[in-house]
C-alpha positions as CSV (number, residue, x, y, z in Angstrom):
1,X,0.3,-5.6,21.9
2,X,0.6,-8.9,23.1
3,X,-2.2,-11.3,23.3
4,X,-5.5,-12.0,21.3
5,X,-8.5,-10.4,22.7
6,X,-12.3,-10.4,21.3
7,X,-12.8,-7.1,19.1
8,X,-15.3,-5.7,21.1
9,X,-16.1,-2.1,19.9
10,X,-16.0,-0.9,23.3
11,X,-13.1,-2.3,24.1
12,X,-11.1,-1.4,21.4
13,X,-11.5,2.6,21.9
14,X,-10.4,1.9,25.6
15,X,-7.2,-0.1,24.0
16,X,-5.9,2.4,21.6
17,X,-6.6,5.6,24.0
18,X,-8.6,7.6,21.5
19,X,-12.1,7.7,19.8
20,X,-10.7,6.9,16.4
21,X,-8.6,4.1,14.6
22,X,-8.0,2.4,11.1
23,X,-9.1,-1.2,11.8
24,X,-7.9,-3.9,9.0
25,X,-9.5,-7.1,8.3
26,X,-6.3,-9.9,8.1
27,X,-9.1,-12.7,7.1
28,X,-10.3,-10.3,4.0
29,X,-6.6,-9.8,3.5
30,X,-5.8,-13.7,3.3
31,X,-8.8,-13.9,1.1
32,X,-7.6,-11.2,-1.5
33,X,-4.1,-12.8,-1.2
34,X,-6.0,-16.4,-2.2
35,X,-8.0,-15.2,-5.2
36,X,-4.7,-13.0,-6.9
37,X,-2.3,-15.7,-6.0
38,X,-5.0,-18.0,-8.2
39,X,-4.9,-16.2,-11.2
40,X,-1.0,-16.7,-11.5
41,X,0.7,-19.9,-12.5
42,X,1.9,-22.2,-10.0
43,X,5.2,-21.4,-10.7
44,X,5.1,-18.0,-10.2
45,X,5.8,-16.1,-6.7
46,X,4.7,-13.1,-5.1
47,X,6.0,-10.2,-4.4
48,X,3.8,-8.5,-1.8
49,X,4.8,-4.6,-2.1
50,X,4.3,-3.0,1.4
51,X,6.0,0.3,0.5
52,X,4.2,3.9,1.9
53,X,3.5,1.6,5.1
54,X,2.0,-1.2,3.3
55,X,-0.4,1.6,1.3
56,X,-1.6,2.6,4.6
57,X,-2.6,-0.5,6.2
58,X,0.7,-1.0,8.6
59,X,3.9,-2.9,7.0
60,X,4.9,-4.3,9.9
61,X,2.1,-6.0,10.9
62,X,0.8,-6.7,7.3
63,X,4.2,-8.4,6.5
64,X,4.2,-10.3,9.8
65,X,1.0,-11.6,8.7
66,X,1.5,-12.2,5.0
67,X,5.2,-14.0,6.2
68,X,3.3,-16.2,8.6
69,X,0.8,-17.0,5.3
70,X,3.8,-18.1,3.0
71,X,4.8,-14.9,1.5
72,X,8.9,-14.9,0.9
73,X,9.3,-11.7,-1.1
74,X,8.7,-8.0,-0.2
75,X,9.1,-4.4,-2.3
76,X,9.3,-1.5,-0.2
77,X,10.4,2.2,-1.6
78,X,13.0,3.2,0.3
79,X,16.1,1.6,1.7
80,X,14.6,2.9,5.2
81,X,11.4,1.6,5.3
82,X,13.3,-2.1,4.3
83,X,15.2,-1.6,7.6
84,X,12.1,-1.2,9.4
85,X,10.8,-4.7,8.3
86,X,14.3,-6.0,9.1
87,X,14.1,-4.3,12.7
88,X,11.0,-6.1,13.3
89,X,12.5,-9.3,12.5
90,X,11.2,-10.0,8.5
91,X,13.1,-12.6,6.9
92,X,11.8,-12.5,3.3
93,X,14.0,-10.8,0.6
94,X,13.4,-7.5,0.7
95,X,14.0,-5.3,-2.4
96,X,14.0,-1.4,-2.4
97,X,12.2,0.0,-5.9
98,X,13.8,3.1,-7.3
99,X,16.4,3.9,-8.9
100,X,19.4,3.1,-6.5
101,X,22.3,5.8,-5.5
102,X,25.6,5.0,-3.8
103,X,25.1,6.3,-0.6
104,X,22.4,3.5,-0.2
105,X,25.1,1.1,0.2
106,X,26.2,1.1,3.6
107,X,22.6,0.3,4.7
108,X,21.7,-1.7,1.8
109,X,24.1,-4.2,3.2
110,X,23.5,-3.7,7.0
111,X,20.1,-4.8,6.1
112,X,20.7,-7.2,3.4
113,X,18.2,-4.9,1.5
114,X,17.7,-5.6,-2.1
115,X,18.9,-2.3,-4.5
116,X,16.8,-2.1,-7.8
117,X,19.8,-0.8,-10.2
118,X,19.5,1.3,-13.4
119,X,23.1,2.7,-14.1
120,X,26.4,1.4,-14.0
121,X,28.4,3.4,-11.6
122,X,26.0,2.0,-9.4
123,X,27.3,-2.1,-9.8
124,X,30.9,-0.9,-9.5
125,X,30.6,0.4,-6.3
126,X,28.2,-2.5,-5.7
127,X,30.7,-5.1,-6.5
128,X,33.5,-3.7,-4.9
129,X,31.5,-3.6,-1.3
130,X,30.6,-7.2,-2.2
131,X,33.9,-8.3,-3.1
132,X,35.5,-6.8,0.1
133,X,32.6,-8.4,2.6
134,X,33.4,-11.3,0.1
135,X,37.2,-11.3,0.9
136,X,36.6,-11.2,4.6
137,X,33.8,-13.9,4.8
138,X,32.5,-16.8,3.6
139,X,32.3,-15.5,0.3
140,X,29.3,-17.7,-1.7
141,X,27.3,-16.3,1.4
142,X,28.0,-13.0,1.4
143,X,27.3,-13.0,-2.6
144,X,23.8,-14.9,-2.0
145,X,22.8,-12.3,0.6
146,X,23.8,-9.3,-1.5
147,X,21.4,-9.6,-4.6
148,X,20.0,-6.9,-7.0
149,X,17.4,-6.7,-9.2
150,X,18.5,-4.9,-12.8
151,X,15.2,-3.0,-13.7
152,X,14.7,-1.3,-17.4
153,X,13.1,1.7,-18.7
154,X,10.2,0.1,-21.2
155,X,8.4,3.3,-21.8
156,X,7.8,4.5,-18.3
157,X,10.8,6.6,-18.7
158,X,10.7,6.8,-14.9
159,X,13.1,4.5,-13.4
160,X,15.3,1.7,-15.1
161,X,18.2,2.0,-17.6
162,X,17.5,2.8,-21.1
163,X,17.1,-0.8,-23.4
164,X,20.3,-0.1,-25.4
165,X,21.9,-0.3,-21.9
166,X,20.6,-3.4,-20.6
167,X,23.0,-5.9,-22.3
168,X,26.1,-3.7,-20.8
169,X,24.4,-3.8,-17.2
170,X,23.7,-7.4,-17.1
171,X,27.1,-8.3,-18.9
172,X,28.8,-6.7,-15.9
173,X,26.8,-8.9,-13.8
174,X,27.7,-12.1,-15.3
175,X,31.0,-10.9,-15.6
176,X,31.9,-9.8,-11.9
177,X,29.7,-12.7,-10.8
178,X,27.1,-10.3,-9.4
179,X,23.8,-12.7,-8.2
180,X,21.2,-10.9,-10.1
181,X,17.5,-11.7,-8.5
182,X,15.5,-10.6,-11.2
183,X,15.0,-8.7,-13.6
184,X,11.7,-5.8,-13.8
185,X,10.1,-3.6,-16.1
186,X,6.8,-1.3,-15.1
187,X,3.7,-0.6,-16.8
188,X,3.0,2.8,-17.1
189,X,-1.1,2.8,-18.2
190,X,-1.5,-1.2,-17.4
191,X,-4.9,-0.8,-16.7
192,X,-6.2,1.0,-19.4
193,X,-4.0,0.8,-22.7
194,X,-3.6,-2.9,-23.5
195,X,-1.6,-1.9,-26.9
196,X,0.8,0.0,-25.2
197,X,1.0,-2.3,-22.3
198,X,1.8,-5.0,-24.5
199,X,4.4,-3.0,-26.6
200,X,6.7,-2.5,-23.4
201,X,5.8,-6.6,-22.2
202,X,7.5,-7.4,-25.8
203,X,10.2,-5.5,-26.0
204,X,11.3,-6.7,-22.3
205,X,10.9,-10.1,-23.5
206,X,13.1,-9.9,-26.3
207,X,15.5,-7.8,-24.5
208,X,16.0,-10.6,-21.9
209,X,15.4,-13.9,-23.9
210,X,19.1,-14.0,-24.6
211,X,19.9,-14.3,-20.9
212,X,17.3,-16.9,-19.9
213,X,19.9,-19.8,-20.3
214,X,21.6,-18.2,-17.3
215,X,18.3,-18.6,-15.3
216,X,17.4,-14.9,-15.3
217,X,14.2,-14.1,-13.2
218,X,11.5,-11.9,-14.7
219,X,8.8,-10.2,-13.8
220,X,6.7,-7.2,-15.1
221,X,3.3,-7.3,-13.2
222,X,1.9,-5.6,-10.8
223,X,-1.5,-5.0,-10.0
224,X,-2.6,-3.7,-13.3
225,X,-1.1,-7.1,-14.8
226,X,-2.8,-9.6,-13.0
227,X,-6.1,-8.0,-13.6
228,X,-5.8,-8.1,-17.2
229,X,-3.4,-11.0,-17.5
230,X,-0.3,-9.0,-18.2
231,X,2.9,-11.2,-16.7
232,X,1.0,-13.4,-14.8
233,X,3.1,-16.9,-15.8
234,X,6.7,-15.3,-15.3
235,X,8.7,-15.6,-12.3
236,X,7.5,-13.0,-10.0
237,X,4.3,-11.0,-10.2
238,X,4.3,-7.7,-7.6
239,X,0.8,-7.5,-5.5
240,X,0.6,-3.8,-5.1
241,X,-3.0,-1.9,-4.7
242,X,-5.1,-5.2,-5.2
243,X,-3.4,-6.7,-2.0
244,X,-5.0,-4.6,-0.5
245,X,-8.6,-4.6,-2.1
246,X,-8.6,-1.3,-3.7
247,X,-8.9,-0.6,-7.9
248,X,-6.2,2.0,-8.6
249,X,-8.7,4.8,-9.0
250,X,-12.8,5.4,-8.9
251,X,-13.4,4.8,-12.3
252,X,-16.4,2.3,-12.9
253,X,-14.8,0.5,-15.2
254,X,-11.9,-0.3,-12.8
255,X,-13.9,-0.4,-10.0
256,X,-16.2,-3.2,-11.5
257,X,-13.0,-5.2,-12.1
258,X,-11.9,-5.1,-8.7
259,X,-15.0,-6.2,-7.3
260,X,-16.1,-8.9,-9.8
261,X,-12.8,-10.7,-8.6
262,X,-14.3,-11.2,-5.4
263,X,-11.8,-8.7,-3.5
264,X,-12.4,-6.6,-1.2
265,X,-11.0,-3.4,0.5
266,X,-9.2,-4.5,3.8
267,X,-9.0,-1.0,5.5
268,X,-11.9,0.9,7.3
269,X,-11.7,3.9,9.7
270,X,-14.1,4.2,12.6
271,X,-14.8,7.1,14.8
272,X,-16.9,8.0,18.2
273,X,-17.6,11.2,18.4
274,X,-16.1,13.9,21.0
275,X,-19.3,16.3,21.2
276,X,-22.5,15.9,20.0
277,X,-24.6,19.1,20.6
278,X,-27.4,21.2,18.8
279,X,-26.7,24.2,17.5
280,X,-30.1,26.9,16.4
281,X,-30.4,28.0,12.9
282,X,-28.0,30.6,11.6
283,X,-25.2,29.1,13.3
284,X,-22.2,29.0,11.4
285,X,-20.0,25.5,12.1
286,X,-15.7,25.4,11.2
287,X,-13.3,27.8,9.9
288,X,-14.2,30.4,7.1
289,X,-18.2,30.4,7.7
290,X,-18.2,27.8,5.2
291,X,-21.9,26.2,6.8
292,X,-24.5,27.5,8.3
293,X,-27.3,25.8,10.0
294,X,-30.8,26.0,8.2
295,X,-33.0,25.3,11.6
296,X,-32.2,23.6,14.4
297,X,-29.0,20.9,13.7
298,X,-27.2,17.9,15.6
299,X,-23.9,18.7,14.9
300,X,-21.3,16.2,16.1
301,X,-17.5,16.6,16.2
302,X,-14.8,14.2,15.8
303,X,-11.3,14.3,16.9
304,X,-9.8,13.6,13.4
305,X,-8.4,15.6,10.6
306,X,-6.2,16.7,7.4
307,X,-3.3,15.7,9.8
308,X,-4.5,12.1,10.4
309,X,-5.2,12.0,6.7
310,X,-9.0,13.3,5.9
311,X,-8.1,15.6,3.1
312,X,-9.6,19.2,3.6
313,X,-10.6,19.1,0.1
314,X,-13.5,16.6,1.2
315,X,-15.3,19.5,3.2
316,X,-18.5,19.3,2.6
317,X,-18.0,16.8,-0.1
318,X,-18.3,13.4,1.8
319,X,-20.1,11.6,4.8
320,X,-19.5,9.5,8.0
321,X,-22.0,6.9,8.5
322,X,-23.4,5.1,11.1
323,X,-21.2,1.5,11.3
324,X,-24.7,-0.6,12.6
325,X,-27.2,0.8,9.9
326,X,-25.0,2.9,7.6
327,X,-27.3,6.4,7.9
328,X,-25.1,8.4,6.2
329,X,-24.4,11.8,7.6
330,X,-23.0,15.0,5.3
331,X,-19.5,16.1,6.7
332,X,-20.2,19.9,7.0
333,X,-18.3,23.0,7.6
334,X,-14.2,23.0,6.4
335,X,-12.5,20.4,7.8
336,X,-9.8,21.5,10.4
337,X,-6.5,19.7,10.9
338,X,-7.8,17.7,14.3
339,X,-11.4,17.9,13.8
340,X,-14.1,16.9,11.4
341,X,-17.8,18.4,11.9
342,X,-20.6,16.2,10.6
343,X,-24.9,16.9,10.5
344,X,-26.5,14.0,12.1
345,X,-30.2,13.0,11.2
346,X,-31.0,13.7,15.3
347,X,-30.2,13.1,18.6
348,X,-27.4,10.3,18.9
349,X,-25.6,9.0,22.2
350,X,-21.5,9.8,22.2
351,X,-20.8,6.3,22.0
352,X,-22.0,5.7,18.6
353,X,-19.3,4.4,16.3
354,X,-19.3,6.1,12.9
355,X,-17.5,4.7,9.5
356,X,-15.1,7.3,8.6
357,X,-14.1,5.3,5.7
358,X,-16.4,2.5,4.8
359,X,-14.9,-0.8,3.6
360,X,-16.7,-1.5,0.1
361,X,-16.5,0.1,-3.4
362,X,-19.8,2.3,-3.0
363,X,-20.5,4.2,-0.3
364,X,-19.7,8.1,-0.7
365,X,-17.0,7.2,2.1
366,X,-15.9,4.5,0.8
367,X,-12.1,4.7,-0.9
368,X,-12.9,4.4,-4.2
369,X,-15.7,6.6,-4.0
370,X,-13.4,9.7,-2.0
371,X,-10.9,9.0,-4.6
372,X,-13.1,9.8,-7.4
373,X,-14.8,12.9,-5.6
374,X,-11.3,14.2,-5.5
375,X,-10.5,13.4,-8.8
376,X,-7.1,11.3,-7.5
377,X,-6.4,7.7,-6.7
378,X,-7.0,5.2,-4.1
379,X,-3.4,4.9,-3.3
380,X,-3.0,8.6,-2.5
381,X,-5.7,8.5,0.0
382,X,-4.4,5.7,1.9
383,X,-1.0,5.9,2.1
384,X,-1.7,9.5,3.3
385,X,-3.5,8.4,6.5
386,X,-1.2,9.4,9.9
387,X,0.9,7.5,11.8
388,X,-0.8,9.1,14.6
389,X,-4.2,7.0,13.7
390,X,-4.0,3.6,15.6
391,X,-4.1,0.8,13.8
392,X,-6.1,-2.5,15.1
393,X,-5.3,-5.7,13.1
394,X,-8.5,-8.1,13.6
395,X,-8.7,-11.5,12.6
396,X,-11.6,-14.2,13.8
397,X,-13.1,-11.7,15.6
398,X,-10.4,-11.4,17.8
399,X,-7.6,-8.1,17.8
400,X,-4.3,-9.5,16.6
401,X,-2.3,-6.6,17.2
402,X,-2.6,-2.8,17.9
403,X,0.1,-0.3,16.8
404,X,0.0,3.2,17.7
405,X,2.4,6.3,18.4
């Protein structure tokens, strides 16, 4: 969408073509992206991970926006969704987490996507693909656009080479004058076991102290390590979940840490309803006879569901409310894959906007609180939510962009 235009609630359901969208807040963003980048060192950069369509919230657009705010360095998970951002014109280095495979090459280079390497067939594929765009080219170029990041298995026992391995993997490096970007590790319970946390932040050190005095970059944080200060003063720190305003699950004690930093979730979904009607006692509402009605109801019906990401396990486990006063509304009867069914406290005009996800910590709809009702994390929940949903970036007051299928 081109253009800036006032983010009138009226407007905006006209704009997308549907009576339901995921509107994110780019001046909350900026703020969360002020407060983390304030408890690194100045020396440290970010990398802003945007993978599973930047947790949700829209990589494109979040990347376009975090670019234009001085951000240089992105993670996606998949050597596809890097393309993506190179397709819509991202500059930043772009790495691709995971472990990388062969057959990643070819695009990999197209899009001078970063590979996150763990084994060493890998590099000698690598390297010979770099040599021969090397031979053919200017060749310190083509070696400065083809970097990789060497990642090791701490504890995780996930992705990474073994320790015992690393020395081999980064000799190979020096020796075939690979350009090495960095080198990672990941926690694997960052938030909540500081003794193991700090076992795996130790043995990385030591394993690549030895290779400092080639100007080896590091980093080991992501969100988990900047809130408890895991990382923070190393090259690169990695702004996952907390980007974003969310606490990795709904746990109180995590929760409480995400909030007392001043952040704040960046994603809400809003809803008008398609049919608001009363329905007389006894009458059952959804699939399975799940709900009845005990006396005369206001049922209202909205045109989402467990395909645009509202999880039928929430049935009857969660609310919509009211986006002017925040009345809170159960969600009754199973929820369908295009349709929701909620009990209203009375009569209400079709045009009333509803929060289908609230944007704070504690409302039953909120993120953190869904997550917890369903026993899962916050993550999960958002990266889950549709392509299909349309997506309006706000900022000032004012719609920034709009993306929708």
């Amino acid at each position: 969408m081109e253009g800036r235009f006032k983010a009138m609630d009226a407007q905006i359901y006209t704009l997308v073509g549907r009576r339901t969208y995921l509107r994110i807040d780019l001046n909350v963003l900026d703020k969360n992206l002020s407060i983390l980048r304030r408890q690194c060192s100045p020396q440290t950069d970010i990398i802003a991970v945007v993978k599973g369509n930047a947790y949700g919230h829209g990589s494109v657009e979040i990347s376009r926006y975090l670019e234009s705010r001085g951000v240089r360095h992105f993670a996606v998970a998949t050597p596809e969704e890097g393309a993506r951002l190179r397709q819509a014109e991202i500059k930043g280095h772009i790495q691709v987490f995971g472990n990388a495979v062969e057959e990643d090459i070819p695009i990999l280079v197209k899009y001078r996507l970063t590979p996150t390497v763990a084994e060493l067939n890998f590099l000698q594929e690598w390297s010979r693909t770099v040599t021969s765009a090397m031979n053919t080219r200017n060749g310190s170029q083509v070696r400065k656009r083809h970097q990789l990041v060497l990642k090791i298995d701490t504890g995780m026992s996930r992705n990474g080479c073994q320790t015992q391995d690393f020395p081999s993997l980064i000799q190979y490096c020096l020796e075939n004058d690979l350009d090495v970007h960095s080198v990672m590790t990941h926690f694997n319970q960052g938030w909540d076991n500081p003794d193991f946390t700090k076992h795996q932040f130790n043995t990385f050190m030591s394993l690549t102290e030895p290779y400092r005095k080639h100007g080896l970059k590091l980093h080991v944080a992501s969100s988990s390590g900047i809130a408890h200060g895991y990382g923070t003063d190393l090259d690169f720190i990695r702004f996952g979940i907390l980007l974003y305003g969310l606490p990795p699950d709904g746990s109180v004690e995590n929760t409480e840490l995400v909030e007392s930093q001043g952040l704040r979730p960046v994603l809400s979904w809003r809803a008008r309803p398609t049919l608001i009607k009363q329905l007389p006692q006894g009458r059952v509402v959804g699939y399975d006879n799940t709900y009845m009605t005990h006396g005369k109801e206001t049922i209202a019906t909205f045109g989402l569901g467990f395909a645009d990401g509202f999880s039928v396990l929430l049935s009857g486990k969660c609310v919509v409310s009211l986006e002017k006063d925040g009345v809170q509304c159960p969600v009754v009867g199973k929820v369908s894959m295009d349709a929701i069914t909620s009990r209203l406290d009375g009569p209400r005009p079709s045009s009333t906007t509803f929060n289908i996800i609230a944007d704070d910590f504690t409302s039953p709809n909120s993120v953190t609180q869904m997550a917890a009702t369903l026993r899962t994390v916050t993550s999960q929940l958002t990266t889950n939510l549709a392509a299909r949903l349309p997506r309006v970036f706000v900022s000032d007051g004012l719609i920034a962009a709009v993306t929708k299928l």
